[in-house]
C-alpha positions, 0 to 999 in steps of 0.5 A: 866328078872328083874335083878340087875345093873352090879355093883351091881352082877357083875357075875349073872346079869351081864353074863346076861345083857352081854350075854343074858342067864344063864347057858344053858347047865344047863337049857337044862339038868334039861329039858330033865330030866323033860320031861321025865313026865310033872307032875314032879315038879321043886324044885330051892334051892338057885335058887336066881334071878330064871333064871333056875326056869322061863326057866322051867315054860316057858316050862310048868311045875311046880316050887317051888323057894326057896331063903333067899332074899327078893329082890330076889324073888321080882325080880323073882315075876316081872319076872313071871308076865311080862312073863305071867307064874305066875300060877303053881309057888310057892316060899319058902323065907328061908335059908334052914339047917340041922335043925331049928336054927338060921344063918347069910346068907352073900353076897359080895357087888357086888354080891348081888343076891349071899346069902349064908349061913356063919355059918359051911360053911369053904370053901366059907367063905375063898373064899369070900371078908368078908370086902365086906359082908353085913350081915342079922344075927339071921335069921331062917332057915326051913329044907327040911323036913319042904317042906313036909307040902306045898301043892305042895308036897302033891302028889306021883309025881316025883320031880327033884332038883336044889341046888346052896347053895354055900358049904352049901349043906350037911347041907340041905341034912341033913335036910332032912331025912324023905324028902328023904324017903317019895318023889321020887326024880329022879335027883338033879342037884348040883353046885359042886364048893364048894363041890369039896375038899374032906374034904367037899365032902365025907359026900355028897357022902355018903349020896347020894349013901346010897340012890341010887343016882349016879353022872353023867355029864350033858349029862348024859353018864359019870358016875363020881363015877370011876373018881378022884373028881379032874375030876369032873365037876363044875355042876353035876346031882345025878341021881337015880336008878330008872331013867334010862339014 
């Protein structure tokens, strides 16, 4: 993979370059999600450097990456290429929001693959070093919504999500309402970390359960809905009704 320096993403490139892989419990439960019919489509929202979207493509199926960072993507383009799996992948470069506006994506100097998306976005602003920030201000967010226009949505098949926006993620489901009602989307593996405090996690849970979406462990045989959310893990799958465990 093509990453940054250690001093540059301390956490993402350098947990790889130190130990040689990114969140393989992850990997596996989005594969074995897949696998279950190889036409599926892979959407990596917030997928950043592409270290979950290049390990599905590796192993046959179709991606759409979406991230707001330029370098970003041209790192997770070189990474494709050198690995041979640059058919069959698409690349969406946007911040996605609740609707078409205008939004300050940040990062911390150190970690630079790591853009989110500051506006609304209380909890992950305070747990953040602001004088680190560099900022792109006034930058155009899409919707969800606006993803049913891409060719590659342009089928009934099954679609399986990944959102990693870094607190950020009510406002994109909210961007897509007709998303939701129109696709069929089996499973939307979520990074809970700054979801987990009730005042943010309550209007993500609604608006998934109103749409027969159930969270789960990753390895799919804990149901988390009768736990506190204190007990609930720091990566989840929302799997839906009709995709049976």
């Amino acid at each position: 993979m093509f990453l940054y320096s250690k001093f540059q993403d301390r956490l993402v490139s350098g947990l790889i370059i130190n130990t040689g892989e990114w969140k393989p419990i992850l990997s596996k439960a989005i594969l074995d999600v897949l696998a279950r019919n190889h036409d599926m489509l892979f959407i990596d929202i917030g997928g950043g450097l592409g270290m979950l979207s290049l390990d599905v493509r590796k192993k046959g199926f179709d991606v759409l990456l979406v991230d707001p960072s330029v370098s970003n993507v041209q790192r997770f383009c070189a990474s494709v290429k050198l690995n041979g799996v640059l058919d069959s992948v698409s690349i969406v470069l946007n911040p996605l929001s609740s609707r078409h506006e205008h939004v300050q994506m940040v990062a911390e100097d150190d970690r630079i693959s790591e853009w989110f998306v500051a506006d609304n976005n209380p909890l992950k602003v305070a747990q953040t070093n602001s004088s680190r920030y560099i900022t792109k201000d006034n930058v155009k967010a899409a919707t969800l919504d606006d993803l049913l226009y891409l060719p590659e949505l342009n089928s009934d098949r099954d679609l399986v999500l990944h959102l990693d926006t870094a607190g950020y993620d009510i406002h994109i489901l909210r961007g897509g309402e007709s998303f939701f009602e129109i696709k069929r989307i089996k499973a939307i593996f979520m990074d809970w970390t700054y979801n987990s405090d009730s005042e943010y996690s309550g209007d993500i849970i609604k608006f998934m359960m109103v749409r027969e979406f159930r969270p789960f462990d990753l390895n799919f045989r804990i149901s988390l809905i009768e736990k506190p959310q204190s007990q609930w893990p720091d990566t989840l799958v929302w799997m839906h009704g009709s995709y049976k465990t």
